[in-house]
C-alpha positions as CSV (number, residue, x, y, z in Angstrom):
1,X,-66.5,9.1,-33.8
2,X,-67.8,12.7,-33.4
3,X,-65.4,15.9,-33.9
4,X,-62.4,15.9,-31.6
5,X,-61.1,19.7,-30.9
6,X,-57.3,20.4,-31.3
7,X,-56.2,20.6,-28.2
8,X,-52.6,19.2,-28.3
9,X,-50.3,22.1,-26.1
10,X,-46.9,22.4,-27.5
11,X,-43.9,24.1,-25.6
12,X,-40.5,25.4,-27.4
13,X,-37.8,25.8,-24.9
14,X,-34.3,27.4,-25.0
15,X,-31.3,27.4,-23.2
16,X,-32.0,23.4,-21.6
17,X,-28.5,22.2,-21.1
18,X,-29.3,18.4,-22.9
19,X,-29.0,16.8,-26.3
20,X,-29.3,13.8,-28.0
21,X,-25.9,12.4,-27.3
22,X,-27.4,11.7,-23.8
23,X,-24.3,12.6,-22.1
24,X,-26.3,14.2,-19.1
25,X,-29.7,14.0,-18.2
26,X,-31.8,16.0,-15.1
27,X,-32.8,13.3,-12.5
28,X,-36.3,14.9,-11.2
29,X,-38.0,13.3,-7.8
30,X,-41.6,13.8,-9.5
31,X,-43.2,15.2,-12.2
32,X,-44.4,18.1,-10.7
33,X,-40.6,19.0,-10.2
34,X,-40.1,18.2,-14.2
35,X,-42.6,20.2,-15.5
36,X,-41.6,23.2,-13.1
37,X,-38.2,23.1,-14.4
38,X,-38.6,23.0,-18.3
39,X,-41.6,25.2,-18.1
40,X,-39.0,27.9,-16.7
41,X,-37.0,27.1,-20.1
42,X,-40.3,28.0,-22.2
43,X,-39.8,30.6,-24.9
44,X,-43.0,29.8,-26.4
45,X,-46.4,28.3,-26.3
46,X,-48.8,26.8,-28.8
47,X,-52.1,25.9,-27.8
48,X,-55.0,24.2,-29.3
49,X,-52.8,21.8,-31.8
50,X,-54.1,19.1,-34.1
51,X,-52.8,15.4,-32.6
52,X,-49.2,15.4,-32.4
53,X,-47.5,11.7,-33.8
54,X,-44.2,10.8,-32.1
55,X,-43.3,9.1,-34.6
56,X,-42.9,11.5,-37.0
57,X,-40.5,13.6,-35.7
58,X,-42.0,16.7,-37.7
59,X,-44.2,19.6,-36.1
60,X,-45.3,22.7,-37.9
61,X,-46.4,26.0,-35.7
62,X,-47.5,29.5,-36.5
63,X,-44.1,31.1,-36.0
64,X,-41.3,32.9,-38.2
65,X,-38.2,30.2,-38.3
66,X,-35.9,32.9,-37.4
67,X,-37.8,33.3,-34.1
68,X,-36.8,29.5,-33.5
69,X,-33.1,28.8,-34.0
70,X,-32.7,29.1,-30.2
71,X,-35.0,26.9,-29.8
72,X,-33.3,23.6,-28.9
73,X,-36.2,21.8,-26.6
74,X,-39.8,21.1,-27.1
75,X,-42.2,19.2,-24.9
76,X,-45.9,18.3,-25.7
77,X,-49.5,16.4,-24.3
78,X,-52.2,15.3,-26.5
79,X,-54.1,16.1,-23.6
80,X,-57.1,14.6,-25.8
81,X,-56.1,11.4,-25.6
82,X,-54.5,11.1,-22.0
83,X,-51.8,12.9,-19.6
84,X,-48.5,11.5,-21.1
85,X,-46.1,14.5,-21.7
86,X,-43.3,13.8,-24.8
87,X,-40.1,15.6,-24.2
88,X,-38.0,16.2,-27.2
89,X,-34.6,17.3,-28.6
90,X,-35.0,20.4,-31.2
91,X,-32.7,19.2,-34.3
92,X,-34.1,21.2,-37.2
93,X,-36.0,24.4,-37.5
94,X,-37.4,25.0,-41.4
95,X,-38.9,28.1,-43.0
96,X,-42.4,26.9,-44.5
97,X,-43.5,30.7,-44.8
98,X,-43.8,33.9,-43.5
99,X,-46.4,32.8,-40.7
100,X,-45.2,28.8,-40.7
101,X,-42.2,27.2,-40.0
102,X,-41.7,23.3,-39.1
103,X,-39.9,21.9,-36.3
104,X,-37.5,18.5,-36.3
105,X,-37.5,16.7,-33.2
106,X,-36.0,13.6,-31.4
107,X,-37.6,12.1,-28.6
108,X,-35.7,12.8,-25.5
109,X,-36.4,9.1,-23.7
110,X,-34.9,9.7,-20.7
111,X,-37.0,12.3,-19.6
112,X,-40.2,11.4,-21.6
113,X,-40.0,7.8,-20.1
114,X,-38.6,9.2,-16.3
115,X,-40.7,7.9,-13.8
116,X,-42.0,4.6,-16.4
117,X,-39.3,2.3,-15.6
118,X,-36.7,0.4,-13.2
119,X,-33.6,-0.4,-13.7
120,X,-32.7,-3.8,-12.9
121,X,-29.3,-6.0,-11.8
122,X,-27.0,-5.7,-14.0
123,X,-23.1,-5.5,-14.2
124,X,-22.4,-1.8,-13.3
125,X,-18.6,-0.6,-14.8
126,X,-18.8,2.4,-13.1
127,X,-20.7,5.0,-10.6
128,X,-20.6,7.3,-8.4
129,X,-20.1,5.5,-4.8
130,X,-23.0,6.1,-1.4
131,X,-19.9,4.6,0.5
132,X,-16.1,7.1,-0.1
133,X,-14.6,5.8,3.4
134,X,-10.7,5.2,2.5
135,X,-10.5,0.9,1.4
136,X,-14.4,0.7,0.5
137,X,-13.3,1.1,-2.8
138,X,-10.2,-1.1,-4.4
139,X,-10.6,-1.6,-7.9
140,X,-8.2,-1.1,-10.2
141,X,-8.6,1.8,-12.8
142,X,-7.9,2.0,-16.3
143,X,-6.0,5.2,-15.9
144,X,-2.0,5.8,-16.1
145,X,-1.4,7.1,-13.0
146,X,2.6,7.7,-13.5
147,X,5.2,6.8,-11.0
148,X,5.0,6.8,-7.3
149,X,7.8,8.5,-5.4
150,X,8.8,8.8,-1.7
151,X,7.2,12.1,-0.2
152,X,8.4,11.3,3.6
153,X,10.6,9.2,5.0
154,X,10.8,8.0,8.8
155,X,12.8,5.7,10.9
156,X,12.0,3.3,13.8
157,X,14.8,5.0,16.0
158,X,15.9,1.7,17.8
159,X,19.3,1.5,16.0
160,X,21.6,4.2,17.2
161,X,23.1,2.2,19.9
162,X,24.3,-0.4,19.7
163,X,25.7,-3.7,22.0
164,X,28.3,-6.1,22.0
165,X,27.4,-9.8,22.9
166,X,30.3,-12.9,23.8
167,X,29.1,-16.3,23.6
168,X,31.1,-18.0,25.7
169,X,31.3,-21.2,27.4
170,X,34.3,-19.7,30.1
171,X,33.8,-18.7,33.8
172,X,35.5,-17.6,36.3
173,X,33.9,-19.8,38.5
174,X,34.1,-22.4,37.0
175,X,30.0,-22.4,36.8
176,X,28.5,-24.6,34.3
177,X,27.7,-22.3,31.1
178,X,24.3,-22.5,29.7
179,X,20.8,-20.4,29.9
180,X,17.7,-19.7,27.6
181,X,17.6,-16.7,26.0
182,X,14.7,-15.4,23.7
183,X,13.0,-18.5,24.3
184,X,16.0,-20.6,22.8
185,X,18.5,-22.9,24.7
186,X,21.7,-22.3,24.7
187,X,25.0,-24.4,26.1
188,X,27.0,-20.9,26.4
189,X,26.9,-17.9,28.7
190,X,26.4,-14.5,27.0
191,X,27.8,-11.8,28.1
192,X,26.8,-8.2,27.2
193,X,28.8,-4.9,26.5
194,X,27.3,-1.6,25.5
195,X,29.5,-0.7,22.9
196,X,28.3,3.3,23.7
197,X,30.3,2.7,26.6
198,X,34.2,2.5,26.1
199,X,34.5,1.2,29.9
200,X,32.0,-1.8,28.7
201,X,34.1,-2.1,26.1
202,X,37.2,-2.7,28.0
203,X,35.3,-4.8,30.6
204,X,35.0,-7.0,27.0
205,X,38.5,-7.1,26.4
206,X,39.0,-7.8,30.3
207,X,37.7,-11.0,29.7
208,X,38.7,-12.6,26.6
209,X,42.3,-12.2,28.4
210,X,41.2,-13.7,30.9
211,X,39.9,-16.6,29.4
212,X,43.5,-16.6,27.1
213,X,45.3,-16.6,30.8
214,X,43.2,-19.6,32.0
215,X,44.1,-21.9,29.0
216,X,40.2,-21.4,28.0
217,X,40.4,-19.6,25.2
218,X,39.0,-21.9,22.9
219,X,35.8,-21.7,25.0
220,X,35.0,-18.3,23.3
221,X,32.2,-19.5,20.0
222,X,31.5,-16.0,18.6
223,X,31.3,-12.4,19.4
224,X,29.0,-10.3,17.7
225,X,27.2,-6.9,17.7
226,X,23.5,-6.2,17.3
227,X,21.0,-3.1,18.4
228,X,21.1,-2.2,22.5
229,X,17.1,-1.7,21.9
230,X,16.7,-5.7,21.2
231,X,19.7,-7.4,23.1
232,X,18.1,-8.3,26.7
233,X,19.7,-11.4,27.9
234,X,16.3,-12.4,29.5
235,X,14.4,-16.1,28.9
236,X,11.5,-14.4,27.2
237,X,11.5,-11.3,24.6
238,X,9.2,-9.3,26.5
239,X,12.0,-7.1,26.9
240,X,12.9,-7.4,22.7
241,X,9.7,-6.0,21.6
242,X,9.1,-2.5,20.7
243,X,6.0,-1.4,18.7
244,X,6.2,1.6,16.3
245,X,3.2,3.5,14.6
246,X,3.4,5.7,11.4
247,X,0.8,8.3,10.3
248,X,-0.9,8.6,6.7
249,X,-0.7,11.5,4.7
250,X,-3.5,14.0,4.7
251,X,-2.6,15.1,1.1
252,X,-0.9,13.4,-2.1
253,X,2.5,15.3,-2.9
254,X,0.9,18.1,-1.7
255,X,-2.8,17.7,-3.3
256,X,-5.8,17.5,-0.9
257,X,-8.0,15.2,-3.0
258,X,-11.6,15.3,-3.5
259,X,-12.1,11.4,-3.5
260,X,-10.7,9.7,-1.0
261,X,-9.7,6.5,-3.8
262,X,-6.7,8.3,-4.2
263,X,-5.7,7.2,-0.3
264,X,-5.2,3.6,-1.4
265,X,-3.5,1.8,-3.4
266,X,-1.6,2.4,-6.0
267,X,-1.9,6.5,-5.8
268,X,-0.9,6.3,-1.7
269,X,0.8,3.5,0.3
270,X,3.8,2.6,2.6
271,X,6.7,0.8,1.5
272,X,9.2,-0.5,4.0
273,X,12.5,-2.0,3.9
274,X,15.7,-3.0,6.5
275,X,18.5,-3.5,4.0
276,X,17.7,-7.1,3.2
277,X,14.2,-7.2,3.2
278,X,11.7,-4.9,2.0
279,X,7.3,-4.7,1.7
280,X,4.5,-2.9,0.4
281,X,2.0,-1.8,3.2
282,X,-1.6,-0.7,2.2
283,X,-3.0,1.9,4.2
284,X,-6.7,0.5,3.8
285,X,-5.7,-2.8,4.7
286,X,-4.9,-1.9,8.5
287,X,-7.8,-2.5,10.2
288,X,-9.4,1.0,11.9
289,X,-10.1,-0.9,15.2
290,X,-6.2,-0.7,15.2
291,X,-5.5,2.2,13.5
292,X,-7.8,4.3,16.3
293,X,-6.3,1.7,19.4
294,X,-3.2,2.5,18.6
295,X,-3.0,6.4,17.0
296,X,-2.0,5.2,13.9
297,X,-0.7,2.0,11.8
298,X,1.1,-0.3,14.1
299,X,4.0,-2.1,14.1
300,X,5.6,-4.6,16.5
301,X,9.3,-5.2,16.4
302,X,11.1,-8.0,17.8
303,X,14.5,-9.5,18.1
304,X,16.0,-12.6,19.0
305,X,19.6,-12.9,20.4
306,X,21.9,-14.9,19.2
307,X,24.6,-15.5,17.5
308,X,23.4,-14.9,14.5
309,X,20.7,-12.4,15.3
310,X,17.0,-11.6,13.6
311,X,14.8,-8.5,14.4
312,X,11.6,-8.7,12.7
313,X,9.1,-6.5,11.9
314,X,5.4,-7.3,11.3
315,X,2.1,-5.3,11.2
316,X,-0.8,-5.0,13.4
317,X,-4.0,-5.6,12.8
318,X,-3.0,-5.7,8.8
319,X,-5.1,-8.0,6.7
320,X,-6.6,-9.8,9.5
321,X,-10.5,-9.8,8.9
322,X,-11.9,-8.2,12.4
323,X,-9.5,-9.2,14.3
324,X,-7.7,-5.7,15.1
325,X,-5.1,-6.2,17.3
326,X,-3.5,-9.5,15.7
327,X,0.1,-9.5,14.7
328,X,0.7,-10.6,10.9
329,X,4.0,-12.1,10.9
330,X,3.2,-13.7,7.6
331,X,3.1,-9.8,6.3
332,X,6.6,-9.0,8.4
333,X,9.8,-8.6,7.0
334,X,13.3,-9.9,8.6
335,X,16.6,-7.7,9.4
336,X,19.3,-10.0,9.5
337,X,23.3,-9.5,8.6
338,X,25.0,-7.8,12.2
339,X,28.4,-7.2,12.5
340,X,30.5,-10.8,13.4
341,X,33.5,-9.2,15.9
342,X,37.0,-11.4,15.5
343,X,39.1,-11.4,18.4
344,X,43.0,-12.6,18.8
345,X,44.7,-15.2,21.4
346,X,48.4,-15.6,22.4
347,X,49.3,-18.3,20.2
348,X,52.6,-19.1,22.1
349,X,50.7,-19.4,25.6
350,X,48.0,-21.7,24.1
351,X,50.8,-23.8,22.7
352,X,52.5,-23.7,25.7
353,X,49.3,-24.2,28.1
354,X,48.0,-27.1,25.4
355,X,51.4,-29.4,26.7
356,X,53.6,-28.0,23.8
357,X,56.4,-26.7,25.9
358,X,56.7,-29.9,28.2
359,X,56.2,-32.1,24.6
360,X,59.1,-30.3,23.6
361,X,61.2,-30.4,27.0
362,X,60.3,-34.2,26.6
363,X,61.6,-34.5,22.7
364,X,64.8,-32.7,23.7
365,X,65.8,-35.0,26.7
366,X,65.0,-37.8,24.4
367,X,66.9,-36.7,22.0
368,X,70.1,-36.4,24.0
369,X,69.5,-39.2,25.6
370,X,69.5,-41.1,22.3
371,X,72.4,-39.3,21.1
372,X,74.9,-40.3,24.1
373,X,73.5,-43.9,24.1
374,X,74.6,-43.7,20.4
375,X,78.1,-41.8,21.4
376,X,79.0,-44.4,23.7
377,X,78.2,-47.5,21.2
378,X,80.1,-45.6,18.5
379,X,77.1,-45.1,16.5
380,X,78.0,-41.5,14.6
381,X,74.7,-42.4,12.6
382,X,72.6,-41.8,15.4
383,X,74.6,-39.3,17.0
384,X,73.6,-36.9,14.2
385,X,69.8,-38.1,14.3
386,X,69.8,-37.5,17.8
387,X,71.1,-33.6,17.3
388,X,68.5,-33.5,14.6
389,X,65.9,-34.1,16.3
390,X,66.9,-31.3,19.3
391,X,67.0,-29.2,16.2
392,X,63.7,-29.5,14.8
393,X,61.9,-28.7,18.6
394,X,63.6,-26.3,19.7
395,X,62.9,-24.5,16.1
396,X,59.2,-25.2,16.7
397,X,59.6,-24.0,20.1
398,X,60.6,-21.0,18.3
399,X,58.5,-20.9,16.0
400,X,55.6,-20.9,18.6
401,X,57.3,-18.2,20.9
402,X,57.3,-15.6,17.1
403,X,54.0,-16.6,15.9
404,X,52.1,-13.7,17.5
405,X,48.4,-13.7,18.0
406,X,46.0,-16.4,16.7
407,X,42.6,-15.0,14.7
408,X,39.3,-16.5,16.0
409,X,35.8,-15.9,14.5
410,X,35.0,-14.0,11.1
411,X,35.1,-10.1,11.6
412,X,32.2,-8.7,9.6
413,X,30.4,-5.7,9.4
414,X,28.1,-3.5,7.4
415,X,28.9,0.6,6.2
416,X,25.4,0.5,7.2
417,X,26.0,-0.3,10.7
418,X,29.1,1.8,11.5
419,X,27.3,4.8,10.1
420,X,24.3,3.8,12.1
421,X,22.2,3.9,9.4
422,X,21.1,0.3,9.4
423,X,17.1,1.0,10.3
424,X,13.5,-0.3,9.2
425,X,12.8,2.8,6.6
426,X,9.4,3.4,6.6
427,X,8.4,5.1,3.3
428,X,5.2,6.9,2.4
429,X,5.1,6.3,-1.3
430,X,2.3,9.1,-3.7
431,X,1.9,9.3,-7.2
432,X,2.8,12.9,-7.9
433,X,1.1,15.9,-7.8
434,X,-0.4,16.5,-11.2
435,X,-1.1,12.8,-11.7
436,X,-3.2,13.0,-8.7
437,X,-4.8,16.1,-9.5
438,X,-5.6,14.5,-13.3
439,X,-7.0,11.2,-11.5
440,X,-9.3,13.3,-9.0
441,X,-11.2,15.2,-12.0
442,X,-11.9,12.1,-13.4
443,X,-12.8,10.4,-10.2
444,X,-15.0,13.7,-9.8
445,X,-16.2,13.5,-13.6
446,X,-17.3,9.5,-13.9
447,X,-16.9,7.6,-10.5
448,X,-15.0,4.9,-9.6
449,X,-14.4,1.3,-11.5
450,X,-16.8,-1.0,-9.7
451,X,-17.1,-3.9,-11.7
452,X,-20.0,-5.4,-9.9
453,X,-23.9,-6.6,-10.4
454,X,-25.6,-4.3,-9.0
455,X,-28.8,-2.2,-9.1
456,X,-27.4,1.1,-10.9
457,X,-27.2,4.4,-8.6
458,X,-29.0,7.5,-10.3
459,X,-29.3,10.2,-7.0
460,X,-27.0,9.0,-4.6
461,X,-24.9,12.1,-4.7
462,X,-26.4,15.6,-3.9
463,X,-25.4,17.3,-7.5
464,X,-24.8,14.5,-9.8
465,X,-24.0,11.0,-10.6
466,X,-22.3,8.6,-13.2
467,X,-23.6,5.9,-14.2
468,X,-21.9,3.4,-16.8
469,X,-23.2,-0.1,-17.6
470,X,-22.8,-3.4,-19.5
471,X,-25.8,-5.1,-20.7
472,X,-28.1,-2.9,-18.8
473,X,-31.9,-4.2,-18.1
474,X,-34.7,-2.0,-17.9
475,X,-37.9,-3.1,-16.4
476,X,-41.1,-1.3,-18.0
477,X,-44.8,-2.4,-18.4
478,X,-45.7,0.4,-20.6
479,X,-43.1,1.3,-22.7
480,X,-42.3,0.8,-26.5
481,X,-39.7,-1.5,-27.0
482,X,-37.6,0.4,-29.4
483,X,-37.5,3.1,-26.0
484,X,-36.5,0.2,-24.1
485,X,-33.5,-0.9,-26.2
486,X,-32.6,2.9,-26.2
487,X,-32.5,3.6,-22.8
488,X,-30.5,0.5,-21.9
489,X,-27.9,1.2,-25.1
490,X,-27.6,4.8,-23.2
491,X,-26.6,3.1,-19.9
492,X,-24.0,1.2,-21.5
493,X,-22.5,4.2,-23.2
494,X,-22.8,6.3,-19.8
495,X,-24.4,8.8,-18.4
496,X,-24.8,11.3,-15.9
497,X,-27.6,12.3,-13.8
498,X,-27.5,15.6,-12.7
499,X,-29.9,16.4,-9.4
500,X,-30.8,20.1,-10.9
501,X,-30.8,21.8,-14.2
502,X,-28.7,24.8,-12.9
503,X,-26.4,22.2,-11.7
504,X,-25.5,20.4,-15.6
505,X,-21.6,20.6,-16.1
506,X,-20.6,22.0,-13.4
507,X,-17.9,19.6,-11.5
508,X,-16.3,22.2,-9.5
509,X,-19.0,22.3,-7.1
510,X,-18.8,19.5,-4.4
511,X,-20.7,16.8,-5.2
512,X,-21.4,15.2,-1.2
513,X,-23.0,12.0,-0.9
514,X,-26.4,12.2,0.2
């Protein structure tokens, strides 16, 4: 082989922002754009080199070593011996002598190696996202994101008033009782008082003295209060049914976020409760169909009356696949435990009106008739029974005439009720400020957990990109193995691809999708 000329072109470059921890990389469109870039980094030029090895890590140029120290990048071409360019870390500068110094390099292969290889499926642990709509992205993170508090509280509003209900099977009329009310039978009339009212109220007591005067007292079951809003005697519950919408926050505790993660849950959710029954709402699980119907996250209330009445509450469009306007009762939580109202008869007129008074009238002609049968026969014996007996009823007609009023039903009640406090609470739940303000700069730093096999992202964002893998695959035809095994060892550990040069480590610009 004849006489080859030196013409190996070797470029010393300061002030690129990479090493060999491969931390961050520059993710170039084309190697036009690459060489561009470092060549604007060049602090130095050697022309007309012998053959440069790789593999030897070593390079010696006619330069003073103190010239070099801030040096810390080097690129080359045997352009001899084909077009590849070899970019490299600077980690050694040596005086050799006044004129000579020699260079130690380390193969930079993720920008010598750029535009040489694919990546291929392989389980990606974390990245940024093409995709930040609030609920595209729910996996957990490995991050201590402290306690969540309540940042705003609201109320449904349909338990201020309240009504008082008589189930009763007494009428005036003398009409048969019996109805169905909120879709369930009934063999009572119920009778409603609003309890806002003090007229109602009276009208109440109106008629359980009425009943007591017509002997029907006993007709009375129960008595019992529960909310105006939900207490429509009607057949249906048409006129039960409220539906109640709640807004999400714009901001956690006060923090706009960058990443809109921090919108779902654990950072951000809505947790509701009636007393007795409580549940954890996830914004991102509301369908948007139904969150843009209805001007925010829906709710339907509805309540049942009876004597024992339920109002429950369940979401709309929540957890439903597509469907956006189902309601979940399955997700719905149940208020139960209304006030149980005793009320009071004349014992003495229900003994009396109940054959009492003529069962006594009866005892104490029998008894004097028994006792002057037994006066005239000479029996003293029965004489003395007879008065006895007299005795004994008119001392239970006594009895009965002093007894005062007899209790019916169970009187119950809640502090929660008479304060009129009793309500579904919704509660917007945030982790706290500086929590949120920690988990956004590292959402902003490395991504979100995605846990999935995938085809890693490199550019999706406009300024840079995360990218962490396990067992990462490269694809390459032309490519040295031990580069190979590199490159996919430097997924795994993570690293970030940032779309510019000027652009490496800075995170406080914002980093769009693209």
């Amino acid at each position: 082989m004849g006489y080859v000329a030196p013409n190996t072109v070797i470029y010393l470059c300061s002030g690129v922002p990479l090493d060999n921890k491969y931390r961050d990389t520059i993710y170039f469109t084309s190697q036009t754009n690459q060489l561009t870039y470092f060549r604007g980094k060049v602090k130095y030029t050697f022309d007309s080199h012998s053959y440069q090895r790789v593999g030897t890590g070593k390079i010696r140029v006619a330069e003073l070593a103190d010239n070099l120290y801030e040096c810390n990048y080097l690129y080359f071409q045997n352009s001899n011996f084909g077009d590849k360019w070899f970019f490299a870390f600077v980690t050694g500068v040596e005086y050799v002598n006044n004129g000579t110094s020699e260079v130690s390099y380390e193969i930079d292969v993720l920008q010598t190696w750029h535009f040489d290889y694919e990546l291929g499926y392989c389980f990606v642990e974390r990245e940024h996202v093409t995709d930040d709509t609030i609920g595209a992205n729910v996996i957990a993170e490995p991050i201590n994101f402290g306690d969540a508090r309540c940042v705003e509280l609201e109320r449904s509003g349909y338990f201020n008033r309240y009504t008082a209900i008589i189930a009763s099977g007494y009428d005036a009329n003398d009409r048969t009782p019996g109805a169905i009310y909120s879709h369930i039978p009934s063999g009572l009339n119920y009778l409603s008082f609003d309890l806002t009212n003090n007229t109602a109220w009276t009208d109440a007591l109106d008629y359980l003295q009425a009943a007591v005067d017509d002997e029907k007292d006993d007709a009375i079951v129960a008595i019992w209060m529960q909310p105006t809003a939900f207490s429509t005697l009607e057949e249906t519950i048409t006129d039960n049914c409220h539906l109640i919408t709640v807004d999400m926050p714009t901001r956690i505790d006060g923090y706009t976020p960058k990443n809109n993660k921090l919108f779902t849950y654990p950072y951000n959710y809505l947790g509701v409760d009636c007393g007795n029954d409580s549940a954890v709402y996830r914004y991102e699980w509301f369908n948007s169909g139904s969150v843009n119907a209805y001007g925010g996250y829906a709710f339907y209330l509805v309540g049942v009356t009876c004597p024992n009445p339920e109002i429950q509450m369940s979401p709309l469009g929540y957890a439903t696949g597509n469907d956006n306007f189902t309601v979940n009762y399955s997700e719905g939580i149940t208020m139960r435990d209304f006030p149980q109202i005793a009320w009071a008869s004349d014992a003495y007129r229900a003994w009396v009106a109940n054959g009492g008074y003529y069962s006594a009238a009866i005892n104490v002609a029998g008894g004097l008739a028994s006792g002057v049968v037994s006066a005239l026969e000479g029996n003293a014996a029965g004489v003395l029974s007879g008065m006895i007996g007299i005795a004994q009823t008119v001392n239970n007609a006594t009895h009965e005439a002093n007894r005062g009023a007899t209790g019916h039903g169970i009187q119950g009640g809640t502090a929660a009720v008479a304060s009129r406090t009793k309500d579904f609470y919704f509660r917007k739940m945030q982790i706290q400020y500086d929590y949120a303000m920690m988990i956004d700069d590292y959402f902003t730093r490395y991504g979100y957990q995605i846990n999935k096999v995938k085809v890693p992202s490199r550019n999706g964002r406009s300024r840079w990109n995360y990218v962490k893998t396990s067992g990462c695959i490269v694809l390459a035809e032309s490519m040295p193995g031990d580069d190979i095994s590199k490159l996919e060892s430097i997924y795994d550990n993570g690293v970030t691809f940032w779309m510019s040069g000027s652009y490496v480590g800075d995170y406080s610009a914002r980093n769009s999708i693209r």
